[in-house]
N, C-alpha and C positions, 0 to 999 in steps of 0.2 A: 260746588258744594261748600266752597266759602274755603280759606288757608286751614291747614289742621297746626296744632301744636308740635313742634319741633322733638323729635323721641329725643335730641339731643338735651332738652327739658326738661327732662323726665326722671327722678331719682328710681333705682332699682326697690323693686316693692309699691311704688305708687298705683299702680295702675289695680283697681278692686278686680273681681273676675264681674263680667257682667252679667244682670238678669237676662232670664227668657223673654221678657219684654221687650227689651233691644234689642238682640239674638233675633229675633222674629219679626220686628220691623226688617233689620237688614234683611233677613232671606228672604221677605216676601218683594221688595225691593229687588235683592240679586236675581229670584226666578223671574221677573216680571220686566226684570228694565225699564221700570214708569212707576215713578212719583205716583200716579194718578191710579195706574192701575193696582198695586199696592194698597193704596187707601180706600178701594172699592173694598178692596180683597180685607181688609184688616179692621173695616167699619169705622177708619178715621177720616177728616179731611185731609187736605193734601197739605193743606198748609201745617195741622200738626205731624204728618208724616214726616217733610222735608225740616222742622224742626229739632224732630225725636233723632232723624238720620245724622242734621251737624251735631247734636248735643253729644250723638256715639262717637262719632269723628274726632270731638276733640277731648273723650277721657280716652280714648286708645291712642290720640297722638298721630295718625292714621289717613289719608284720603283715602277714602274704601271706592270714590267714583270717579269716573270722570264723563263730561255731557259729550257724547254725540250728537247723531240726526236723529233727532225725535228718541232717542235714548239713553241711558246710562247704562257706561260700561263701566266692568269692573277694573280697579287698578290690578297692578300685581297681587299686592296685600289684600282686595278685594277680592279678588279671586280665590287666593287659600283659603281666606274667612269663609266663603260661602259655601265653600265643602265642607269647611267645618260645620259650617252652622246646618245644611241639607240632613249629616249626622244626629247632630242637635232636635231639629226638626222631627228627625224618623223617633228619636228617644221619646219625646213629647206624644208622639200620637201613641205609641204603644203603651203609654202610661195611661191615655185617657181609653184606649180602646181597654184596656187591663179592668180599668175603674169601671166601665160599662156593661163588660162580661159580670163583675161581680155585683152587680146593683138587679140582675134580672130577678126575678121570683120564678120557684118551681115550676110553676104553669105558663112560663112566657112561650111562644112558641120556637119553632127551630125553624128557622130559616134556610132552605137549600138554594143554590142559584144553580142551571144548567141552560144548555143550551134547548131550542126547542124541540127538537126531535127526543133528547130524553128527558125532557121536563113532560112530554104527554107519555111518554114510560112511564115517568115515577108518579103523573096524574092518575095513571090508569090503575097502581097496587097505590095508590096513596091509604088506603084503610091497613093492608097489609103491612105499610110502612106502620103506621100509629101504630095499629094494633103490637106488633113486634117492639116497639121501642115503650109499651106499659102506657100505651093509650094519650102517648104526646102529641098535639097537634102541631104539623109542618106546616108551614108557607113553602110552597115553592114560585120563585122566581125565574121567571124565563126570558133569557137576554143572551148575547154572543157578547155581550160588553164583559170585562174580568172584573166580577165586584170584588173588593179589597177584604180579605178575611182581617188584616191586623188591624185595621180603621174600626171592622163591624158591620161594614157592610152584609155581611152572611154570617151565617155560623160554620157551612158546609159548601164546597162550591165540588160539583160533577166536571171533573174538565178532561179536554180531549187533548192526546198526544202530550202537551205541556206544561211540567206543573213547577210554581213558584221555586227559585232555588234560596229566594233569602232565609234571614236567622227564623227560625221560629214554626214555619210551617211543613208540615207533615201529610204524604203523600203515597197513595196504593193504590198499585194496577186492582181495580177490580173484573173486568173483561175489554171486548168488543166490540164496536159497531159496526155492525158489517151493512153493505147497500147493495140495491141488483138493481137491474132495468126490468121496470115491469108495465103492461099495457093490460088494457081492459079486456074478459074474455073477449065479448062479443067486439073486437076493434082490428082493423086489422092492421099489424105494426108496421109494416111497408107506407101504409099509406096517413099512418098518425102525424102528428106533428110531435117533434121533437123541441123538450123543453131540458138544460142544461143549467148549470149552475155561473155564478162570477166567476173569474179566476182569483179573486180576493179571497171567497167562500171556497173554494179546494179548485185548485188547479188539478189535483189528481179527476178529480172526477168529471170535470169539461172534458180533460184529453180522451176518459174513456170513451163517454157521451159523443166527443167528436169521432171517435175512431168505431163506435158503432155507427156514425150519421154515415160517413163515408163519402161524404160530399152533399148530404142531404142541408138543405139549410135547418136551421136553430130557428124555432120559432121564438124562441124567449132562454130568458137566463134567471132563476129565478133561486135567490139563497135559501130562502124559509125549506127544510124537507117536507113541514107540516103542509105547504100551498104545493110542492110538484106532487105529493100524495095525491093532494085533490086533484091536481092537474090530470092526472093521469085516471081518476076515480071518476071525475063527473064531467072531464073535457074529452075525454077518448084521448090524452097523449102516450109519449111514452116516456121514458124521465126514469132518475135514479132515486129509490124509496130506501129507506130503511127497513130490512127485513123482518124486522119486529113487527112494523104495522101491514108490509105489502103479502107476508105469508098466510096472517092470520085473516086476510083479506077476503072472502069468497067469489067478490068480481073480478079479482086481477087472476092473473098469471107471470112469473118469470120468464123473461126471455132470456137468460145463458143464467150459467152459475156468478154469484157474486165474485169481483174483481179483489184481493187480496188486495192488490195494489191500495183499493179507496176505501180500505178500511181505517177506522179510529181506534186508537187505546183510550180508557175509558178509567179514570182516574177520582179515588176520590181523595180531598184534599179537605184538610181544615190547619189553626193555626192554635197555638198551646194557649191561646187565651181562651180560645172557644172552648175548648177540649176540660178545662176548668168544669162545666158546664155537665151535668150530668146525663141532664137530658140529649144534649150532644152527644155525648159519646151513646146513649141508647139507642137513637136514630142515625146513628155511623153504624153498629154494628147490627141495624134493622137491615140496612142499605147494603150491606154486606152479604147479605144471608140473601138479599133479592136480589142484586146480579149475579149470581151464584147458581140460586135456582132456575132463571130464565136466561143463562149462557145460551142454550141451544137457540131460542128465539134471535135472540142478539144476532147472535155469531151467523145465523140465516142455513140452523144443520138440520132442520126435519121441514124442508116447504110443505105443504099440503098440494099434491097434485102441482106439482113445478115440471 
């Protein structure tokens, strides 16, 4: 990175505080360990990246790098900066997500993300959604990815078991998921094939899967709940459903009661920039009023002929 300026140089007070301009080379720089990749990340060439970097180096007096293999490492001093700066960083984005919350207009829509077993929940009362929050139209978003409430990415995220503990975001049990093993009437479960999940997608619920196979083999492994539904709906298997969809089902049946064990808490989450948002908060407490109402479905307490 070229000699930096000697701090023994350096009169007390010389040094200005730097912009976010520089701030934000080095961090994309410290996350990335590459010149190169940096400059993808930052919409510069490489050659004004590595320029921008010694220009910081010698008003801070500082070697913030030094070159490895195909890399740069942080020095000591490199190292603290880049926590500082990750800080700096997280300040920046909530400033712009802050700016974006407020730029929306009344009628923008709300945005929810869940996962897909209760994204075709909230597909299914989505009019009871609108209707309840004064006729706001939702997107929902169906992903196992964790979209970023402070960035913008959502306005409302549905999550299971785990909810964000950093500054800002706001978080309520609103019920359960509960899941049972269910087969087609006309199938007979002895001799279905048996479809089970990743251990990535819940370990809890292969172990059950496994410990009802009982040595049967796994025909498949399969995370989507929406595809072991079908699996089980139009392949004759047998597989673990959500009770919400396998109850209200008229082809299937349960085969035991649902396992406590493989159940989800059922979490809704937003973050104070969202919550700004009026319309947010009407379809938070739309959301609220509807897992409330259809607990028993959820929770898997009234099957139909189980």
């Amino acid at each position: 990175m070229g000699p930096a300026a000697s701090a023994a140089s350096r009169r007390d007070g010389d040094l200005a505080a730097p912009g976010w301009d520089d701030i934000g080379i080095f961090h994309a720089i410290a996350e990335s360990g590459s010149l190169a990749l940096a400059a993808v990340r930052l919409g510069l060439s490489e050659a004004t990246t590595a320029r921008r970097l010694k220009a910081f180096e010698q008003r801070l007096g500082l070697q913030l790098f030094r070159r490895g293999a195909n890399r740069l490492i942080p020095t000591e001093a490199g190292a603290a900066l880049a926590r500082e700066a990750e800080g700096v960083a997280a300040a920046v984005a909530r400033f712009a997500s802050r700016a974006r919350a407020e730029r929306p207009e009344a009628s923008a829509p709300v945005r929810v993300t869940a996962t897909t077993s209760i994204s075709l929940f909230l597909t299914k009362h989505a009019g009871t959604i609108s209707a309840g929050a004064g006729g706001v139209e939702i997107v929902i978003i169906s992903t196992r990815q964790r979209l970023d409430l402070a960035r913008g990415e959502a306005d409302i995220a549905v999550r299971m078991s785990r909810i964000p503990q950093e500054p800002g975001h706001f978080g309520q049990k609103v019920g359960r998921l509960v899941q049972a093993l269910y087969v087609r009437r006309d199938v007979d479960p002895a001799r279905a094939p048996i479809i089970s999940v990743s251990r990535e997608t819940s370990s809890r619920i292969d172990e059950h899967i496994l410990g009802y196979a009982a040595g049967r083999p796994i025909a498949a492994r399969v995370g989507d709940s929406a595809a072991r539904y079908e699996s089980v709906r139009s392949a004759g298997a047998v597989s673990m459903v959500p009770c919400f969809m396998g109850d209200t089902d008229p082809l299937l049946r349960r085969l035991e009661p649902p396992p406590d064990l493989t159940a989800d808490e059922i979490f809704l989450v937003t973050h104070e920039v969202s919550r700004q948002r009026p319309a947010v908060v009407a379809v938070l407490a739309a959301l609220r009023r509807l897992f409330r109402d259809h607990r028993a479905a959820l929770e898997g307490l009234s099957p139909p002929g189980a």
